[in-house]
C-alpha positions, 0 to 999 in steps of 0.5 A: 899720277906723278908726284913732284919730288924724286921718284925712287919707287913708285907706288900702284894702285888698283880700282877693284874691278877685275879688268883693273885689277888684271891690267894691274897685276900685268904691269907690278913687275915692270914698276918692282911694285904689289897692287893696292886695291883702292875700291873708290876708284871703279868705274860708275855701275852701267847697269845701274845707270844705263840699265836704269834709263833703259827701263824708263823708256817706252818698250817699243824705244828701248827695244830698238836701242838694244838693237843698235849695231855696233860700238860706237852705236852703243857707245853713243846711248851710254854717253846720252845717258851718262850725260843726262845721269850727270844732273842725278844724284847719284852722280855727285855720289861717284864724284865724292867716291872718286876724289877719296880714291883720288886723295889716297892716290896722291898721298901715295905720290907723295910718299913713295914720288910716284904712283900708278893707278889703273882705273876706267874711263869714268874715273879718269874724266872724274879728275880731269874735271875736277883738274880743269873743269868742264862737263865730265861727260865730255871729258869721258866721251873722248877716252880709249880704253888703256890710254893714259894721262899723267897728273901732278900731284900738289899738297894744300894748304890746311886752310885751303881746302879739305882735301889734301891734295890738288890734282894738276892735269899733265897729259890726257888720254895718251894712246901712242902705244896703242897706234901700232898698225897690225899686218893689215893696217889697222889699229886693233888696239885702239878702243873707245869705251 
């Protein structure tokens, strides 16, 4: 995230899953900065929410999704379930989970000029939506894993809202650092979710 002001230190932060935390830890000596975990932003439970519509469905069907060859084959049945998963619930619950991780995040933007914040891919769609709208599916099907986007952060009214802090997406998704083709030419960097 990026604050509008000078940046001086920066500020990083952590959801409090493991992957997070080790990419965050990875990264603090290069910012000159300790890692504050933020536990509203880890990724949304998959199995909860995959493993759930899994046991919905007739064995005979959910034996054959089990079966299915490769990622994008699997990623394809995550992204059909957390689409349908988007009318529950449950998701309105994570969306209210994130933005408090978000708020904590801009503040720290706001504070030191600059923040980090290492998250997943459910988490970032998450505030793209609320930036610019749309569905949130559609915003976390098209992530790479360890892309980043850049937002700006912007402090309301009191009277505007409750929240303290506006989100304005900058760049979405960036994965340049990821494009470098091995000796064989390919892109082994370059994951989807």
């Amino acid at each position: 995230m990026d604050s509008v002001g000078s940046s001086e230190s920066v500020a990083l932060y952590s959801g409090a899953l493991q992957r997070q935390l080790a990419t965050a830890r990875a990264i603090a000596p290069c910012l000159a900065a300790g890692v504050e975990r933020v536990y509203d932003l880890r990724e949304y439970d998959a199995d909860e929410v995959v493993g759930g519509w899994l046991a919905r469905q007739e064995e005979e069907f959910a034996a054959g999704l089990q079966t299915a060859v490769g990622v994008r084959g699997v990623g394809s049945i995550v992204m059909r379930v957390t689409a349908e998963w988007e009318t529950e619930p449950g998701f309105g619950r994570f969306q209210q989970r994130v933005e408090r991780g978000l708020q904590q995040v801009a503040a720290g933007a706001t504070e030191y000029g600059c923040a980090v914040a290492v998250t997943s891919g459910g988490v970032i769609a998450a505030a793209a939506q609320a930036s610019l709208g749309g569905q949130w599916s559609n915003w976390a099907r098209h992530i790479l894993t360890a892309s980043i986007s850049v937002f700006r952060v912007e402090a309301m009214a009191e009277a505007e809202s409750e929240q303290q802090y506006r989100l304005e997406l900058l760049s979405f998704n960036e994965h340049g650092h990821l494009d470098e083709p091995d000796a064989e030419g390919v892109r082994r960097l370059r994951k989807y979710r």
